[in-house]
LOMARDO-820450 format. One line per 4 residues: number of its first residue (from 1); for each residue x, y, z of C-alpha. Coordinates in steps of 0.25 Angstrom, whole numbers, padded with zeros to 4 digits. Layout:
% residues N
NUM> X:Y:Z ~ ...;
//
This chain:
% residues 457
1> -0254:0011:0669 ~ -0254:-0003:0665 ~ -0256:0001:0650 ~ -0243:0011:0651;
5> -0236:-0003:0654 ~ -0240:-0011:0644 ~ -0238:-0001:0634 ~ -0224:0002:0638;
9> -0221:-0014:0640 ~ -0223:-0015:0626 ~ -0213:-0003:0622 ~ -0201:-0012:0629;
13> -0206:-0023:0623 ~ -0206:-0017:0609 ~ -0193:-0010:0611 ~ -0186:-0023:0617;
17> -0190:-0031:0603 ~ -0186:-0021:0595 ~ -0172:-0019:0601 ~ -0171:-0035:0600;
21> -0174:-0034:0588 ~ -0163:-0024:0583 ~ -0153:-0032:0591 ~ -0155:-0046:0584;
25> -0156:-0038:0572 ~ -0142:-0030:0574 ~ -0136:-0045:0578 ~ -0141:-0051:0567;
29> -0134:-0040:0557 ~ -0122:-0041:0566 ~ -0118:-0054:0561 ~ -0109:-0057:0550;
33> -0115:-0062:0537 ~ -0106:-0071:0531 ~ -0102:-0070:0516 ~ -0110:-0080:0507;
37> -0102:-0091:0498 ~ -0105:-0102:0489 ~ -0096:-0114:0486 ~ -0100:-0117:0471;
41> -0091:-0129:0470 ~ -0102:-0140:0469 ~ -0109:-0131:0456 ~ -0105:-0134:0441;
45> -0095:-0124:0436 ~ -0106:-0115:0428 ~ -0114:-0114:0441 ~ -0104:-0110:0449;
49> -0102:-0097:0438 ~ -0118:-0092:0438 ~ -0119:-0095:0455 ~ -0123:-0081:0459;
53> -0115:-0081:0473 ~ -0118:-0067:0477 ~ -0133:-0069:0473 ~ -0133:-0081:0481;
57> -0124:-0075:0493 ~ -0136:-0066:0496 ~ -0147:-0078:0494 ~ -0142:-0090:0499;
61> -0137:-0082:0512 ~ -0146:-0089:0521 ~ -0139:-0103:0517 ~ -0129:-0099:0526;
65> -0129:-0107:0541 ~ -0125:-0098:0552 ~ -0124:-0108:0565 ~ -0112:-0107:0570;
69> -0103:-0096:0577 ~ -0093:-0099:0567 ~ -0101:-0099:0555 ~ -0109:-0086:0558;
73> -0094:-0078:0561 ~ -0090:-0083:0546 ~ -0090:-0073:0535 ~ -0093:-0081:0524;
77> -0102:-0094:0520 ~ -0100:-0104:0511 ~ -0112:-0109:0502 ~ -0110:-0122:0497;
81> -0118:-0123:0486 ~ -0123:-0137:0479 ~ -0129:-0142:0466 ~ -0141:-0149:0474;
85> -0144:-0135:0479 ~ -0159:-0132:0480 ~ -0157:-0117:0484 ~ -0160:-0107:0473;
89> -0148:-0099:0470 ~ -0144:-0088:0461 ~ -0134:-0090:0448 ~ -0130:-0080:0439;
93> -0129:-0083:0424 ~ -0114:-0080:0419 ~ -0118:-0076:0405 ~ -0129:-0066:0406;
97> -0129:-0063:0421 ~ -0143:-0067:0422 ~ -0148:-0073:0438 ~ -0156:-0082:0441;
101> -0159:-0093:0453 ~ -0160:-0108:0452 ~ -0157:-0121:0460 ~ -0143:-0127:0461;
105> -0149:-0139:0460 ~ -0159:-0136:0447 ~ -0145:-0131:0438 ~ -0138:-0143:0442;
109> -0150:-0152:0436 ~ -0146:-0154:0422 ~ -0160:-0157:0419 ~ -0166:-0143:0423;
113> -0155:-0135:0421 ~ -0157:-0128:0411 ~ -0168:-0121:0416 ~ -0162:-0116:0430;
117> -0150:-0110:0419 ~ -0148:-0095:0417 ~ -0163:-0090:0414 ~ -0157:-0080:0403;
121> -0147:-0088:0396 ~ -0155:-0101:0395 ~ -0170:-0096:0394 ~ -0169:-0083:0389;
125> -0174:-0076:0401 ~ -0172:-0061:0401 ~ -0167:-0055:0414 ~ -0164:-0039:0412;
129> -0161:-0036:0428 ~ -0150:-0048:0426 ~ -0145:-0047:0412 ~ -0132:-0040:0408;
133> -0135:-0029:0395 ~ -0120:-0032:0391 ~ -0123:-0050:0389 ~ -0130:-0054:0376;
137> -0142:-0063:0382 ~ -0139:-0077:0376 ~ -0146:-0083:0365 ~ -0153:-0097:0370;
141> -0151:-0109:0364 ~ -0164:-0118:0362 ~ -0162:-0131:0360 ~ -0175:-0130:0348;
145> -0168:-0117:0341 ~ -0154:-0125:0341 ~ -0158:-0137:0339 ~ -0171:-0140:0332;
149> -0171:-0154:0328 ~ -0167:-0158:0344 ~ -0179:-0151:0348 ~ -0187:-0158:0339;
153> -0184:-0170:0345 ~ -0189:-0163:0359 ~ -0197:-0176:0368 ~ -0209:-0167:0373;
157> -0217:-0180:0378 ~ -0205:-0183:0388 ~ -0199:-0170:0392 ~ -0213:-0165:0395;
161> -0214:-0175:0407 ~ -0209:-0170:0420 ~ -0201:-0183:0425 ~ -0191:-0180:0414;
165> -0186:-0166:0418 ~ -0187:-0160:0406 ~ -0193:-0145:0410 ~ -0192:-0140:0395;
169> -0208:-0136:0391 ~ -0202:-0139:0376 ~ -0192:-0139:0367 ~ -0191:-0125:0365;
173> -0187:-0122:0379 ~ -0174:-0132:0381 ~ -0160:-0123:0378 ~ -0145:-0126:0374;
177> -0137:-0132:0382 ~ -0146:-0138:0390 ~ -0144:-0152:0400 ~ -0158:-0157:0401;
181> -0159:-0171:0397 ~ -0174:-0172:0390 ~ -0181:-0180:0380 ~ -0178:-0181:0364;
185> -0187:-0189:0354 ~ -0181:-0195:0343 ~ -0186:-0192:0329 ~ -0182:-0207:0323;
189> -0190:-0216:0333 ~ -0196:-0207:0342 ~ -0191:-0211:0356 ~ -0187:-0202:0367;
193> -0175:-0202:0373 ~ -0169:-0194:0384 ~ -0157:-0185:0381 ~ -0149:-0172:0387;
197> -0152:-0158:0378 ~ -0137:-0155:0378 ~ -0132:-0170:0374 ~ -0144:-0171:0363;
201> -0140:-0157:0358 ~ -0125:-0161:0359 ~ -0126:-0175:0351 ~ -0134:-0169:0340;
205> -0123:-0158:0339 ~ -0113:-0169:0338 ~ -0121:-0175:0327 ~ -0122:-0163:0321;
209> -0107:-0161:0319 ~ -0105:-0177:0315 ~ -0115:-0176:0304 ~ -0108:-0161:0298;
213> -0096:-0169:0297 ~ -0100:-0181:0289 ~ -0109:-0174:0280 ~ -0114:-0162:0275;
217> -0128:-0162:0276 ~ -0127:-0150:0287 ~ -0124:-0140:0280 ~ -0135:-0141:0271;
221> -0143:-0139:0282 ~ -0145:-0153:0287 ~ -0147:-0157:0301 ~ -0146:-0171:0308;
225> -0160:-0175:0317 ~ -0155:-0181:0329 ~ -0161:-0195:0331 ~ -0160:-0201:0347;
229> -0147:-0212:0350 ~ -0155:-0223:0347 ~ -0157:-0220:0334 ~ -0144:-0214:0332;
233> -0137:-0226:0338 ~ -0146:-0235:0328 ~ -0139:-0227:0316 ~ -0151:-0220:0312;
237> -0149:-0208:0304 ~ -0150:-0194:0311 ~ -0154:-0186:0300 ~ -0168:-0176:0297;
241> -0178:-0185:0288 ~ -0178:-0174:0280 ~ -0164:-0179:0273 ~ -0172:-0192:0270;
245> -0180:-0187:0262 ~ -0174:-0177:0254 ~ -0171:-0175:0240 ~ -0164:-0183:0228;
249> -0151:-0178:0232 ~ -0151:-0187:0245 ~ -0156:-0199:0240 ~ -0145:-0198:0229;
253> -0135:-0201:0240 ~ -0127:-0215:0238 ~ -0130:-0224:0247 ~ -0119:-0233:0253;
257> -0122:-0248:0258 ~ -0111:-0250:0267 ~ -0112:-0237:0275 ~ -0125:-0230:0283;
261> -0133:-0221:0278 ~ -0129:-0208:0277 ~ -0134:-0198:0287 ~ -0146:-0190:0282;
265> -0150:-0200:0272 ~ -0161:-0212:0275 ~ -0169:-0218:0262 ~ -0170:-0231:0266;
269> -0175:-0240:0279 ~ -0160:-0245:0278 ~ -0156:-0232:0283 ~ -0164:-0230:0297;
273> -0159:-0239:0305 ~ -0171:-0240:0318 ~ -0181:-0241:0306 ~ -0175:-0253:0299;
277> -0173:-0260:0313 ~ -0189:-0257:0316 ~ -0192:-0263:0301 ~ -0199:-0275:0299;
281> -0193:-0279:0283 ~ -0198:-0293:0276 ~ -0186:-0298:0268 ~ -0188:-0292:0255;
285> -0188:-0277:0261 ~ -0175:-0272:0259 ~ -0172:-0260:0269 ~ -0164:-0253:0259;
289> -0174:-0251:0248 ~ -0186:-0246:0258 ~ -0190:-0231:0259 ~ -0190:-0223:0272;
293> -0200:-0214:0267 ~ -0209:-0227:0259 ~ -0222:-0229:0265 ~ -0219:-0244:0265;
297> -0227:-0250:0279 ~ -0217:-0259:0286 ~ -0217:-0267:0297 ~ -0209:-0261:0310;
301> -0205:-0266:0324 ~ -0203:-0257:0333 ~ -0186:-0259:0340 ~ -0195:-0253:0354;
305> -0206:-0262:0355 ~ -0205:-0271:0344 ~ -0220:-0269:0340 ~ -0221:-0270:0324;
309> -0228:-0260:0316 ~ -0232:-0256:0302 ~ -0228:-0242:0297 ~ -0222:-0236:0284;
313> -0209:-0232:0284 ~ -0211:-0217:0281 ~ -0219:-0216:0296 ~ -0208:-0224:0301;
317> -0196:-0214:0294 ~ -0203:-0202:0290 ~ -0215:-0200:0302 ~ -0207:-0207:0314;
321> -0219:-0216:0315 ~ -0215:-0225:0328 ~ -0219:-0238:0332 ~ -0235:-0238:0336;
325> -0233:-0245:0349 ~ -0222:-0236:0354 ~ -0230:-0224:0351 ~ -0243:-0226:0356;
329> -0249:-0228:0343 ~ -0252:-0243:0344 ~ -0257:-0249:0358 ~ -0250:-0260:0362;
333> -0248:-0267:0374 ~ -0233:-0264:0376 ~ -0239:-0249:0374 ~ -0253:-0250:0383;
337> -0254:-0240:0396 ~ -0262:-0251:0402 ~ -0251:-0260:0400 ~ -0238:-0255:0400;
341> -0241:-0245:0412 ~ -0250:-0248:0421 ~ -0246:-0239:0431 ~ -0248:-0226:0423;
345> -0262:-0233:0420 ~ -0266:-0234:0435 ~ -0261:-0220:0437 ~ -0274:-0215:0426;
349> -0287:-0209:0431 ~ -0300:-0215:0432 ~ -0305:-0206:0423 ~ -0297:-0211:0411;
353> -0304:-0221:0403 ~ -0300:-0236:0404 ~ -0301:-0237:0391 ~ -0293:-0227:0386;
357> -0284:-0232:0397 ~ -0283:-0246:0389 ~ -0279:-0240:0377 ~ -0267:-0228:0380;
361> -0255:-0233:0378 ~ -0241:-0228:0386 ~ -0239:-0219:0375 ~ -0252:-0212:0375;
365> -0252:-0196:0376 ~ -0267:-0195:0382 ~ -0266:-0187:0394 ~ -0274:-0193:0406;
369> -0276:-0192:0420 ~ -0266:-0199:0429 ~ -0269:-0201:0445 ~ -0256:-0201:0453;
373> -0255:-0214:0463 ~ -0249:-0208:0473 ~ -0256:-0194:0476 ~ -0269:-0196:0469;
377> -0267:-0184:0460 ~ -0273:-0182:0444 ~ -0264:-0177:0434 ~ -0264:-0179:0417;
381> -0254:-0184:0410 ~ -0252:-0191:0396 ~ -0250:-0207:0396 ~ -0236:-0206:0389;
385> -0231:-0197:0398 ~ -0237:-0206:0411 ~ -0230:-0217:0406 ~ -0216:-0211:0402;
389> -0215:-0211:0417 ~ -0209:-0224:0424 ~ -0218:-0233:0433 ~ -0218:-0230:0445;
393> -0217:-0213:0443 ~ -0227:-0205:0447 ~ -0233:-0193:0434 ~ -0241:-0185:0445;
397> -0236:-0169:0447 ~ -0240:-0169:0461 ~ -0232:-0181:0465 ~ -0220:-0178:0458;
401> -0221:-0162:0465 ~ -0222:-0171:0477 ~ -0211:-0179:0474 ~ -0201:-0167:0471;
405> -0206:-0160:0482 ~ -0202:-0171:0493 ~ -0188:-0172:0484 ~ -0185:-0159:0488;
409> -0189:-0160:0503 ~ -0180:-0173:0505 ~ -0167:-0167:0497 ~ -0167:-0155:0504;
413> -0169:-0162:0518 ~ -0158:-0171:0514 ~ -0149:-0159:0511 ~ -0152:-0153:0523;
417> -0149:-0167:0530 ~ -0137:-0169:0523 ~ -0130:-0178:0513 ~ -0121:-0185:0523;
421> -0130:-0188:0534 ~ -0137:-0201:0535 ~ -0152:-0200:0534 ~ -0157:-0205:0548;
425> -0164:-0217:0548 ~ -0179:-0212:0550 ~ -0185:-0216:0563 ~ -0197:-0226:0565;
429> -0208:-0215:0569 ~ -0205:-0207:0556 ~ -0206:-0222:0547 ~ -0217:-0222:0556;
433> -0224:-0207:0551 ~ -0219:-0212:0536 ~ -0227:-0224:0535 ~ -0238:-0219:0543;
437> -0237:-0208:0533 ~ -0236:-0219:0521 ~ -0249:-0225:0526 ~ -0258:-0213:0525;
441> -0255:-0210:0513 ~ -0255:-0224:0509 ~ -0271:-0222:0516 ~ -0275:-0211:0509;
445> -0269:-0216:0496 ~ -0278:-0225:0496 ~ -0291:-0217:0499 ~ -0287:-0209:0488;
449> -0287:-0221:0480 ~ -0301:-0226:0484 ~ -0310:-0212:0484 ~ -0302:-0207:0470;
453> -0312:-0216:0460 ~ -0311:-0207:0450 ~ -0295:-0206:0446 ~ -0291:-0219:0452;
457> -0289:-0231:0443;
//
């Protein structure tokens, strides 16, 4: 009897679930969905056109804050959508019909975005289920197949280092147009400077165009080499060496004295501007009679440093030698690790010798092994790129991860705070928890430091 019981308590129980079940089920069915929509005002023009709404209507629904009487009865709701979004959403290519997801925020960057673009038309990337048969697939433009002598000019030393934002693995890989601001080196004197793909593309068209005008060396199939502003603002000639030593026919050319030298033509040291201000002359050499391409050893000083060398003036105009104690070449105390950064030499592993240490120099490609200050990890990196970093920034991966992981957590808890509140002042028990917090790892920072004998300077 008492089994029957407990077996027929449990049916009402069951049937009692399930018909509370379907109730909450048919109330929640009952209610009104309202229609999605998205305010597009604060996005550029071209974003606006390749926001896919109706992709992002069914997505985004749960955006939508249902808290009110008021707001639940309402039959549409209005997404207002930003630049500094971190949702993913869905965009549309207009040209090739091609869809794909990415950040509001990332397209906004012009530093990465060119790689959150349309997959198809930027890349290359084939996508059948998305692609129209009637649309032509458009041809990429790569910034090494338009322009080659730009690509050769391609700084792989500094775009290689991750503080600099410059997610290209090479040259090859960089299209047209494209926003990013990377580095360039220039084939006269060999420094780096940093420069925008579009405006470094567009100022060597413009030069193009200047130089088909004046003369007609283009359309023998002549082109001008780009030099950087400094040089081109020193009035040094922006033309292929290959001009300098050509034929007869071009040295045949008049010279005038009262004008400059004509683009494409350099003979003399008269005509390169930085390398007659780096020239040390005695008073009987005359300028105007000496070679370029002579093997005559001068003595130079250098307009960076001011150190003074010997060289010839073929390596100085023909084989872009540079000056020994900018380069690395020479060591010097303007150029020592041990002198002109300490802090990077504090940052290198026990296990590196002492006096190996005593010779690098801040322009040193070895690769060594560093030991983060702050979290006590290893990691490898060359002395030149160490030291392209400003003192006081951290080279280590897992801090830098660290660091744009608590980046993210604070701008997302001040987005969901508000812009136009005030931050409350924090109370004493939390400064409490922080420094108590401080302290400890101050503690075991120092542990670290006392049982790790074998990395720690």
């Amino acid at each position: 009897m008492t089994r029957c019981c407990h077996h027929f308590c449990e049916m009402v129980t069951m049937g009692v679930a399930v018909r509370t079940f379907c109730t909450a089920t048919l109330s929640l069915m009952g209610r009104c969905v309202p229609k999605v929509k998205f305010s597009l005002e604060a996005l550029p023009p071209n974003l606006q056109q390749e926001f896919s709404c109706e992709e992002n209507a069914r997505n985004l629904r749960h955006m939508i804050q249902l808290s009110s009487g008021a707001a639940a009865s309402s039959t549409e709701a209005v997404i207002k959508v930003l630049p500094s979004w971190v949702h993913v959403v869905s965009w549309q290519c207009g040209a090739c019909g091609c869809q794909w997801s990415a950040r509001p925020v990332d397209r906004m960057d012009p530093q990465v975005s060119s790689f959150y673009a349309c997959p198809k038309c930027v890349f290359g990337v084939n996508s059948e289920e998305n692609a129209r048969p009637r649309l032509l697939p458009p041809r990429v433009r790569r910034l090494a197949e338009v322009h080659p002598l730009l690509a050769a000019q391609w700084d792989d030393l500094r775009n290689a280092v991750i503080h600099n934002r410059v997610f290209f693995e090479s040259v090859t890989d960089v299209p047209l147009p494209c926003s990013t601001v990377v580095w360039w080196v220039c084939p006269h004197c060999q420094k780096s400077w940093k420069e925008s793909v579009d405006s470094r593309v567009h100022r060597y068209e413009q030069q193009q165009q200047q130089h088909h005008k004046e003369n007609e060396d283009l359309r023998h199939g002549r082109a001008t080499l780009p030099l950087c502003p400094l040089c081109e603002g020193c009035g040094v000639c922006s033309s292929s060496h290959s001009d300098a030593s050509t034929s007869s026919s071009s040295l045949s050319l008049p010279q005038q004295s009262g004008e400059k030298c004509s683009i494409g033509v350099k003979r003399f040291l008269q005509d390169d501007a930085v390398l007659l201000a780096e020239a040390l002359l005695q008073s009987h050499e005359d300028p105007a009679a000496i070679s370029l391409q002579s093997n005559r050893l001068l003595q130079w000083r250098c307009r960076w440093c001011a150190h003074e060398f010997t060289a010839s003036i073929a390596d100085r105009f023909l084989r872009y030698h540079r000056c020994p104690q900018c380069s690395g070449a020479v060591a010097t105390p303007l150029n020592l690790l041990a002198i002109q950064r300490p802090d990077v030499l504090r940052e290198v592993a026990r296990t590196v010798s002492s006096a190996k240490l005593l010779k690098m120099t801040i322009h040193d490609d070895t690769v060594v092994t560093f030991v983060c200050r702050i979290c006590m990890s290893p990691y490898r990196l060359s002395v030149r790129l160490r030291c392209l970093l400003k003192r006081g920034v951290t080279a280590c991966p897992k801090c830098l991860w660290n660091r744009s992981q608590f980046a993210k957590e604070v701008a997302l808890a001040n987005e969901q705070r508000g812009a136009s509140k005030t931050i409350p002042r924090m109370s004493m028990k939390k400064l409490r928890l922080k420094r108590r917090g401080r302290d400890t790892f101050d503690t075991v920072r120092n542990q670290l430091y006392q049982r790790d004998t074998d990395l720690m300077n």
